[in-house]
N, C-alpha and C positions, 0 to 999 in steps of 0.2 A: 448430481453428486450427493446428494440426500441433506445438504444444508440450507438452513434456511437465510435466503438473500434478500437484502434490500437495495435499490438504485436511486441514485440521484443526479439530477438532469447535471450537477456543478459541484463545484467541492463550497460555494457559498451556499447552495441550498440544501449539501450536507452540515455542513458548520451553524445551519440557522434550524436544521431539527433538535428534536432532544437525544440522541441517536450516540454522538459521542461517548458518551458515559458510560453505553451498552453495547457497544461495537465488539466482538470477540475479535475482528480481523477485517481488515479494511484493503478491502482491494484498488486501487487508484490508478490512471492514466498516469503521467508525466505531465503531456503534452495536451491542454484542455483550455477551452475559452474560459476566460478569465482568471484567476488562481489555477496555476497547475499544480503542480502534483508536490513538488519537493517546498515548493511555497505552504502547502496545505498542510505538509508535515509539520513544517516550521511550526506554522501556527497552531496544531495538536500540541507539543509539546510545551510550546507556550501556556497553554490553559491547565497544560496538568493532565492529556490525555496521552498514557504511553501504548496502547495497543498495535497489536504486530501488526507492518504495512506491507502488501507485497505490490509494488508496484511493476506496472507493465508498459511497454514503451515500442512503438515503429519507428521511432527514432532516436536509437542508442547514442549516448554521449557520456566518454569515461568521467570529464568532471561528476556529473549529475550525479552517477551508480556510484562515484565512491561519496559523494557529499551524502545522498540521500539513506546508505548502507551507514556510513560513519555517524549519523543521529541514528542509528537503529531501525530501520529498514530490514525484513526479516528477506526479501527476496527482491530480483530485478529480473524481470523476465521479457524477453527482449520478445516481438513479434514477426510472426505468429509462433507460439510456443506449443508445446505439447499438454495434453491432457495430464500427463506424466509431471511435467516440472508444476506443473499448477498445484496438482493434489499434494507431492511432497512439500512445497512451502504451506501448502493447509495444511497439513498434517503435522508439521512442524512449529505454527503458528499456534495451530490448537491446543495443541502439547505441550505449550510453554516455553520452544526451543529457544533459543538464537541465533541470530543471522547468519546466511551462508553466503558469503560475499562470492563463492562460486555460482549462485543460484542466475 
């Protein structure tokens, strides 16, 4: 899609780069060994990092999508999603938007 990405095996081996600070959009699982996903947010916020999150999930749960959209969560993209819904929360993301709790 012409951006440039970075991956990390965990959201602790993201949290232990220097990479937070410079994150434009963070794409995240939910559902991951060890720290998942709305935990990870948590903890972003806690430190002071507010960059737009779009997270993506095989296993949708209404608490999680409104807990994780109501800290600001820019998208919840249930799987498998489309090329289509992906781009517009980047697009959105990059852009400066705000979340679309439709997303």
């Amino acid at each position: 899609m012409g951006y440039a990405a970075e991956t990390f095996a965990s959201a602790e081996e993201y949290l232990q780069s220097d990479r937070a600070a410079n994150t434009a959009c963070l794409i995240s699982d939910i559902q991951m060994p060890g720290m998942n996903g709305a935990d990870l947010q948590d903890r972003l916020i806690a430190d002071g990092h507010r960059m737009p999150i779009i997270f993506v999930t095989a296993f949708p749960d209404e608490k999680v999508r409104a807990r994780v959209l109501k800290a600001g969560a820019l998208g919840f993209l249930t799987k498998p999603f489309t090329d289509e819904g992906l781009m517009k929360c980047l697009d959105l993301a990059l852009a400066g938007g705000k979340n679309d709790p439709a997303s």
